[in-house]
C-alpha positions in Angstrom: 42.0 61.3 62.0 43.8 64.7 62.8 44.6 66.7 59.8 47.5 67.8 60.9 48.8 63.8 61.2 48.2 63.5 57.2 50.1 66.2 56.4 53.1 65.0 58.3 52.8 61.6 56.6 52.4 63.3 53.6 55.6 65.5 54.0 57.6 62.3 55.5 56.3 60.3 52.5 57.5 63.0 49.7 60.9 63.9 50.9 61.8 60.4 51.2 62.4 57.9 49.2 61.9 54.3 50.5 60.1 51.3 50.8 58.8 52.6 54.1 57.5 55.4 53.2 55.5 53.6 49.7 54.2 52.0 52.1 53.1 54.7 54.4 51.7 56.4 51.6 49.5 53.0 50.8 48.0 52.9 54.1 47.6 56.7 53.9 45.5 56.3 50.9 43.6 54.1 52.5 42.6 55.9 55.3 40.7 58.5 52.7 38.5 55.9 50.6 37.0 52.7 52.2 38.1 50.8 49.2 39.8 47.9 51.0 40.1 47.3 54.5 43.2 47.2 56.2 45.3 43.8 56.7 46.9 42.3 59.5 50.4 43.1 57.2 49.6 46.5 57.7 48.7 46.1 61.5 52.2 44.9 61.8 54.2 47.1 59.5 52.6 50.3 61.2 53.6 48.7 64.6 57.0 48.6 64.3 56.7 51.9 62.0 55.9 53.6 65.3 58.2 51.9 67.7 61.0 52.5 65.3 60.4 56.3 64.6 62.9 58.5 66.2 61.0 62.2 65.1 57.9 62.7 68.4 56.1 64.2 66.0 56.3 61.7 63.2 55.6 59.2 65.7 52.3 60.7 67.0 51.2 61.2 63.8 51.7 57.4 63.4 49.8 56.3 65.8 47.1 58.5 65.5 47.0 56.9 62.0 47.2 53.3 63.6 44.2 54.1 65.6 42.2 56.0 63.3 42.7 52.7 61.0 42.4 50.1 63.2 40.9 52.1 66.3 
């Protein structure tokens, strides 16, 4: 996954405050450790993360999470 990707989830994930970006986080974490796979909840939830996302950048680095997770 592009570096640059994380750090723009990171940043979107400290400066707000919400139950999307918790959950971004989550599925952030998990793209570092191997702990757990990913569910079909997440599949879902980072779907409509990206269609919804208004920021290009934000977006891109969405997907490019989405397919580094579930490729």
């Amino acid at each position: 996954m592009n570096e640059y990707s994380r750090i723009l989830i990171e940043e979107y994930c400290i400066s707000h405050n919400s139950k999307k970006s918790r959950r971004l986080s989550d599925l952030l974490d998990l793209s570092y450790s191997f702990g757990r796979e990913p569910t079909d909840d997440d599949a879902i939830f980072l779907e409509k993360a990206i269609q919804s996302e208004r920021n290009s950048e934000l977006k891109e680095a969405l997907s490019d999470l989405d397919e580094y997770l579930f490729g």
